[in-house]
C-alpha positions in Angstrom: 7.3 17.6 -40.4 5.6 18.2 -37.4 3.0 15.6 -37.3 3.9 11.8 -38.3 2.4 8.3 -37.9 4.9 6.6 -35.3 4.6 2.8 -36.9 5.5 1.4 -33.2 3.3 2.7 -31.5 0.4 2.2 -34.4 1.7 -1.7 -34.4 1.8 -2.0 -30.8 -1.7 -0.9 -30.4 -3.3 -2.3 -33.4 -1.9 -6.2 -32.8 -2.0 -5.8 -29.1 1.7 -6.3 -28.5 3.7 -5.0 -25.5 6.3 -2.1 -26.3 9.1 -4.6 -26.4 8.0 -6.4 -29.5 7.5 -2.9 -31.7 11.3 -3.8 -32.8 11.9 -3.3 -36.6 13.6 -6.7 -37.1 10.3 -7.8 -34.4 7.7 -6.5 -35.9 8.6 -7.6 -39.1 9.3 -11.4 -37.8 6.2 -10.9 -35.9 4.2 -10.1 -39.7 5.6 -13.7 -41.4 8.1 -11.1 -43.0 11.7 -11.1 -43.8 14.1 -7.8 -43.4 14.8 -6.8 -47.0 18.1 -5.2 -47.4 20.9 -3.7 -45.1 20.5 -3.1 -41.4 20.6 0.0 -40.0 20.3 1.8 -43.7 18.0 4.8 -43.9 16.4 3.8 -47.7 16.3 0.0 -46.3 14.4 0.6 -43.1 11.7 2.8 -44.5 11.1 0.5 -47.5 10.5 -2.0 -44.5 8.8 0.3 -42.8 6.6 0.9 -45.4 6.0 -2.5 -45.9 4.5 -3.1 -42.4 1.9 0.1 -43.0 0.9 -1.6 -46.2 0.1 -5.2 -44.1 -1.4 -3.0 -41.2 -3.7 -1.4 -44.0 -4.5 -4.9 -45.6 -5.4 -6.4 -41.7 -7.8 -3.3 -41.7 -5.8 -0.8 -39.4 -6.6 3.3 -39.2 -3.3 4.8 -39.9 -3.8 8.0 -37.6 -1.0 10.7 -37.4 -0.2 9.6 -33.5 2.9 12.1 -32.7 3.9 15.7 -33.4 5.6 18.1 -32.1 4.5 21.4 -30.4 6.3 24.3 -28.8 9.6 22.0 -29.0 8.1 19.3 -27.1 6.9 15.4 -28.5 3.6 15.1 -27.9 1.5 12.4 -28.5 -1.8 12.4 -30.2 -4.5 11.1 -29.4 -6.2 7.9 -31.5 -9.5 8.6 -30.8 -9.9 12.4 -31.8 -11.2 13.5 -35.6 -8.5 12.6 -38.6 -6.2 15.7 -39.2 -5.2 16.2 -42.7 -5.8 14.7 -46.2 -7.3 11.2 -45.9 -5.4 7.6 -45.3 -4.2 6.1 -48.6 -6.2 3.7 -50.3 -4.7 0.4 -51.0 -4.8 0.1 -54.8 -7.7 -1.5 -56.9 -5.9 -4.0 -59.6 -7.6 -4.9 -62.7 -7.5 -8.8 -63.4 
């Protein structure tokens, strides 16, 4: 991978909040939400993870790729250029 959506900094930027609230645990406390599963587990955090990029979608964010990596270095991307890539997921449409 050498382009990603960094969450943090997505969160950060799209509710406003200052780098020291972009916290898993935070973030999620932040969102009304509870941490589901074990701490510091790799499955655990991204299905949390996951579950704050669904909310962000819901409160109408633009899930941009943010970071990436070029020539060995972290670079970060800017927000405001053109969308790279294959489109943002669509929130499912459920039948009633």
């Amino acid at each position: 991978a050498k382009k990603w959506i960094n969450i943090c900094k997505s969160y950060g930027n799209f509710y406003k909040d200052p780098r020291n609230q972009t916290k898993l645990t935070i973030m999620l406390e932040n969102l009304g939400m509870s941490y589901d599963g074990r701490p510091h587990s790799g499955l655990d955090d991204s299905k949390n993870i996951a579950r704050i990029a669904i909310r962000m979608l819901q409160d109408g964010c633009d899930l941009r790729v943010n970071e990436r990596i070029h020539g060995g270095q972290l670079m970060t991307v800017s927000s405001s250029g053109p969308l790279e890539g294959a489109p943002a997921p669509q929130m499912p449409r459920y039948r009633n």
